[in-house]
C-alpha positions as CSV (number, residue, x, y, z in Angstrom):
1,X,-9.2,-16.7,-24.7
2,X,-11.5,-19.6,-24.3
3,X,-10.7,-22.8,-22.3
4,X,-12.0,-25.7,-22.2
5,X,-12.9,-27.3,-19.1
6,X,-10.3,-29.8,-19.4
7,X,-7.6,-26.9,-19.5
8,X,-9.3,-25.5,-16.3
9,X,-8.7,-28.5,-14.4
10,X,-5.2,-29.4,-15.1
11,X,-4.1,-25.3,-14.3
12,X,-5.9,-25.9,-11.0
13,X,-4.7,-29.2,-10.5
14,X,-1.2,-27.9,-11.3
15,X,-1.9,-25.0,-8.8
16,X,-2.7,-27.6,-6.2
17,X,0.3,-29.5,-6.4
18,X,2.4,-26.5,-6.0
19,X,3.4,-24.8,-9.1
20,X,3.9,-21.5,-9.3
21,X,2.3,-19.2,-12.2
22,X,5.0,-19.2,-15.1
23,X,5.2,-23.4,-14.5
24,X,1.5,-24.0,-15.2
25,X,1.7,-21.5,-17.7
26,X,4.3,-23.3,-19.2
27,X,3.3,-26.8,-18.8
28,X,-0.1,-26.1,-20.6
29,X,0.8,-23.6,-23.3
30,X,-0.9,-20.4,-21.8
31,X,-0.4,-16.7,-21.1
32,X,0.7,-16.5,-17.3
33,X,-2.3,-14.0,-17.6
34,X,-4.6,-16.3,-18.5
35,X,-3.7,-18.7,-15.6
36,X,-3.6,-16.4,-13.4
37,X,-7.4,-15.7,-13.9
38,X,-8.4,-19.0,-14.0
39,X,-6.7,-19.3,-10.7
40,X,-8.7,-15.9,-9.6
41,X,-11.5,-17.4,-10.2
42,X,-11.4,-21.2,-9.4
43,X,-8.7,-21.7,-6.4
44,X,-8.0,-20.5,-3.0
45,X,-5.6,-18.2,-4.5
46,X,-7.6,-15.0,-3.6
47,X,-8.1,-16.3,0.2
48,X,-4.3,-17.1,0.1
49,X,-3.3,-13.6,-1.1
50,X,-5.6,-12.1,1.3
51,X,-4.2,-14.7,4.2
52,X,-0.5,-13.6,3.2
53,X,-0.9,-9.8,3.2
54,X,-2.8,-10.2,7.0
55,X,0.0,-11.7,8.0
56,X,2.4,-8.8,7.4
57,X,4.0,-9.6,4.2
58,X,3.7,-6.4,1.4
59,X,2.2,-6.8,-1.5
60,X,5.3,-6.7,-3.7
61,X,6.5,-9.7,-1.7
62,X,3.2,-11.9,-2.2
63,X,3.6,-11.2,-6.0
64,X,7.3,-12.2,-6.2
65,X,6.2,-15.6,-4.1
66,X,3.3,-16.3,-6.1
67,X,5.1,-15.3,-9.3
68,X,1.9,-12.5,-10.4
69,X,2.1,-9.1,-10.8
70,X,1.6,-6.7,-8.1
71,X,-1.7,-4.9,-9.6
72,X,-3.1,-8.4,-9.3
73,X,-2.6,-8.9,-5.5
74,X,-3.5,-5.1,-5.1
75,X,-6.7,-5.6,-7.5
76,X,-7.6,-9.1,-5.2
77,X,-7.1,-7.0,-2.1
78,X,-9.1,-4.2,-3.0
79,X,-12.2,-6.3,-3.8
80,X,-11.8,-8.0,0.1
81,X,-11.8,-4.2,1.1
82,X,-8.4,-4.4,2.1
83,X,-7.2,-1.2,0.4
84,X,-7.1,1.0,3.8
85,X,-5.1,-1.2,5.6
86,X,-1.8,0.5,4.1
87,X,-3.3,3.5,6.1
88,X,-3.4,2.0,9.2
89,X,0.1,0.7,8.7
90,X,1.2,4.2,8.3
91,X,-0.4,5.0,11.3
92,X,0.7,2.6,13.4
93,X,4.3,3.5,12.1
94,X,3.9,7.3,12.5
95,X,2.5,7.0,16.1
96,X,5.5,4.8,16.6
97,X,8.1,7.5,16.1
98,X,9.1,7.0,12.4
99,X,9.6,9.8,10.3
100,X,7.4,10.0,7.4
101,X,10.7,9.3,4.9
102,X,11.0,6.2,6.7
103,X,7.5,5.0,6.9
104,X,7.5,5.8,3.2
105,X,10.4,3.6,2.4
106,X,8.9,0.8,4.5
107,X,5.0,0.8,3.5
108,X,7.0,1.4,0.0
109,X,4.7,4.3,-1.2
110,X,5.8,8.0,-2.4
111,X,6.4,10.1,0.9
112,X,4.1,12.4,-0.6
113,X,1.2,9.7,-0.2
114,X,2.6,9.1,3.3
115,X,2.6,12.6,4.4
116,X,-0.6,13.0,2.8
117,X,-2.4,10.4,4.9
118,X,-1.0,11.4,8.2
119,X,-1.7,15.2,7.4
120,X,-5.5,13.8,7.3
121,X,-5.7,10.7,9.2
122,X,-3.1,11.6,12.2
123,X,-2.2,14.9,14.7
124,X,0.5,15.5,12.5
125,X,-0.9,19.3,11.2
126,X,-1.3,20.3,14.7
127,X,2.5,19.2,15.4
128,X,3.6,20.9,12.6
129,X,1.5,24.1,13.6
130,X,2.9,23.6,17.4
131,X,6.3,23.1,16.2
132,X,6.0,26.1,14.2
133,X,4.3,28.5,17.1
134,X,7.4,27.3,19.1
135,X,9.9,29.1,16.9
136,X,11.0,26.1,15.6
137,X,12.3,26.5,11.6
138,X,10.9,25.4,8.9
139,X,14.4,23.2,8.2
140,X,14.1,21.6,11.7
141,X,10.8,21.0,11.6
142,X,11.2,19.3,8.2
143,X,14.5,17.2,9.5
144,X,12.6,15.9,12.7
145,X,9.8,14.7,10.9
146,X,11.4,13.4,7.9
147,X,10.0,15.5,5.4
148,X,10.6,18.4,3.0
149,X,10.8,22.2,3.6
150,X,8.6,22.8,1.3
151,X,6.3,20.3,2.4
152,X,6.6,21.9,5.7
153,X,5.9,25.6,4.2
154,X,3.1,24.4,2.1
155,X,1.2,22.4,5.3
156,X,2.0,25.5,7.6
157,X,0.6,27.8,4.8
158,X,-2.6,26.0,4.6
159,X,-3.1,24.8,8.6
160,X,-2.4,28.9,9.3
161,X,-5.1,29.7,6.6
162,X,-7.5,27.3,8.0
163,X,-7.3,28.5,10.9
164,X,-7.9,31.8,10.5
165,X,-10.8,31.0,8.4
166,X,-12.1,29.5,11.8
167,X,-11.1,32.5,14.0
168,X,-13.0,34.4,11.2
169,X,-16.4,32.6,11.9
């Protein structure tokens, strides 16, 4: 969709004063979608986005306040490079004492994407592993970290393999 240069203006004078998406949308007889690029393109709403997120808020949150759609924010983010900070977040949380459930619920992410960044990122497999040489079962270990059995029995499957593997060399 084309606009003219006059439509531009008023959507980022609108934007200026305040409105939120749906209400310039509305006002100049527009897709939100279309506004929202116009605004992606010719405002401070990336810088804001960025801003917001830095300051702690999730991304679902900056969508609900700036009334666009979370693949947006994530998309703006992403091209400021700010797509491993959820890692970091996870983390920070982990080394904090969280379980992984309850990192998961608060970084809002599948605890299978959690578990999978601490399993590479963290010292989590060699807790598991120590854990595990300890006598401790695979139900405890799962219930202390706040994850499945059998994501327990599949990380101690393949730490022991890898292991071995390195004994072997």
């Amino acid at each position: 969709m084309v606009l003219r240069v006059r439509e531009r203006r008023k959507i980022i004078e609108l934007y200026d004063r305040g409105y939120t998406v749906p209400e310039i949308a509305n006002s100049v007889g527009k897709p939100s979608h279309v506004v929202t690029r116009v605004l992606m393109e010719e405002s401070d709403l990336p810088e804001r986005i960025v801003q917001m997120y830095e300051t702690g808020m999730s991304i679902d949150e900056i969508a609900d306040k700036l009334c666009i759609s979370s693949r947006c924010v994530e998309d703006k983010l992403r091209e400021y490079g700010i797509f491993r900070m959820d890692e970091d977040r996870i983390k920070d949380l982990y080394y904090r004492g969280l379980k992984v459930s309850e990192i998961a619920k608060k970084v809002k992410k599948p605890v299978r994407s959690v578990l999978s960044i601490l399993m590479n990122k963290t010292d989590l497999p060699s807790k598991v592993v120590s854990m595990h040489r300890r006598g401790f079962s695979l139900s405890r270990i799962a219930r202390e970290l706040g994850i499945s059995v059998t994501s327990v029995a599949r990380w101690v499957n393949k730490i022991t393999y890898q292991l071995e593997l390195e004994e072997e060399e």
